[in-house]
C-alpha positions as CSV (number, residue, x, y, z in Angstrom):
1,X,0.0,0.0,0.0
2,X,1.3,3.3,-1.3
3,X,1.0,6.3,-2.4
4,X,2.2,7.6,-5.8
5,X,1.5,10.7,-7.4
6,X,1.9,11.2,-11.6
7,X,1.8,14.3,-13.8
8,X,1.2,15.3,-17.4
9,X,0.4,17.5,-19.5
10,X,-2.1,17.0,-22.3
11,X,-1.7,19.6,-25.6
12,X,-4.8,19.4,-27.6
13,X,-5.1,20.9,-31.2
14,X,-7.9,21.2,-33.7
15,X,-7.7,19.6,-36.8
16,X,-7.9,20.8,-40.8
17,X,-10.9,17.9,-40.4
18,X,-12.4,20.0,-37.1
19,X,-11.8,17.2,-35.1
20,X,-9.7,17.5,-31.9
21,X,-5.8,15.9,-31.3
22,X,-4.4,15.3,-27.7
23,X,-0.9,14.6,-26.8
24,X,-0.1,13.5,-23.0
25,X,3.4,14.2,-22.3
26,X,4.8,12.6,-19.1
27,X,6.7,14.0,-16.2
28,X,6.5,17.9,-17.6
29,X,8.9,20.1,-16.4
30,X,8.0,22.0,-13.4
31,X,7.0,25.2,-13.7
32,X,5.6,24.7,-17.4
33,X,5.0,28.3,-18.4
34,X,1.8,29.0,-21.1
35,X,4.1,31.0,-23.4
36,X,6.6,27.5,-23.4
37,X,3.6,25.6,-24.1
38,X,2.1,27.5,-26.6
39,X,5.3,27.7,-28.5
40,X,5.9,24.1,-28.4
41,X,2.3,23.9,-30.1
42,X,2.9,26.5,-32.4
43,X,6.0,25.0,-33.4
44,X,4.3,21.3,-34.3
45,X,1.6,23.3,-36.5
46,X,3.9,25.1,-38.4
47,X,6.6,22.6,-39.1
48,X,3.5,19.9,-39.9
49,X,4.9,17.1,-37.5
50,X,1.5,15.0,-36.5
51,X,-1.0,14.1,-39.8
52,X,-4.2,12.7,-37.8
53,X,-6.6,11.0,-39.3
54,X,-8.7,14.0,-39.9
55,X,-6.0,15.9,-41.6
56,X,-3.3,18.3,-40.2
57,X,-3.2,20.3,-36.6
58,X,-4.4,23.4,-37.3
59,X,-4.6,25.6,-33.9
60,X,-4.7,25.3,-30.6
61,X,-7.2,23.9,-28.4
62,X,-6.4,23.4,-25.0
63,X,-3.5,22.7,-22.9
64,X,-4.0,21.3,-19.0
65,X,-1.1,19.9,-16.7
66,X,-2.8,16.6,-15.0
67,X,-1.4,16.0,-11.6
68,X,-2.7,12.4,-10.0
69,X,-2.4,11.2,-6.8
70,X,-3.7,7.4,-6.5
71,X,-3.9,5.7,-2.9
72,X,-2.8,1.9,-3.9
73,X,-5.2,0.1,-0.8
74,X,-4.1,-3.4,-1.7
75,X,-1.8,-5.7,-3.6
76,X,-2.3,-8.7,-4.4
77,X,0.6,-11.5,-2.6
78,X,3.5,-12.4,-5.2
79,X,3.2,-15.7,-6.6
């Protein structure tokens, strides 16, 4: 029994098909700064890195850092 805590940070984009795109990027640095986000984003739009299924990334959607704390009650004996 433990506790253990994960982050990430999802970037979602719209798309040229005006469907959405996430990425989840684990362990973000701390301290993640909107401007360093948004110029991460802005740099895999104009360089066209990711072609989704419904077409290219065309702008920004959203960006949230995730931060997860689970409380592990029970595991199960080793075999």
């Amino acid at each position: 029994m433990a506790l253990s805590s994960t982050k990430v940070v999802r970037l979602t984009f719209t798309t040229a098909g005006g469907k959405t795109f996430a990425i989840t990027i684990d362990n973000p640095k701390e301290n993640l700064q909107l401007t360093e986000a948004m110029a991460a984003m802005n740099s895999l739009i104009e360089n066209d890195i990711f072609l989704t299924p419904s077409g290219a990334l065309t702008g920004v959607r959203d960006i949230k850092v995730i931060d997860t704390t689970t409380n592990d009650l029970y595991d199960p004996p080793q075999a």
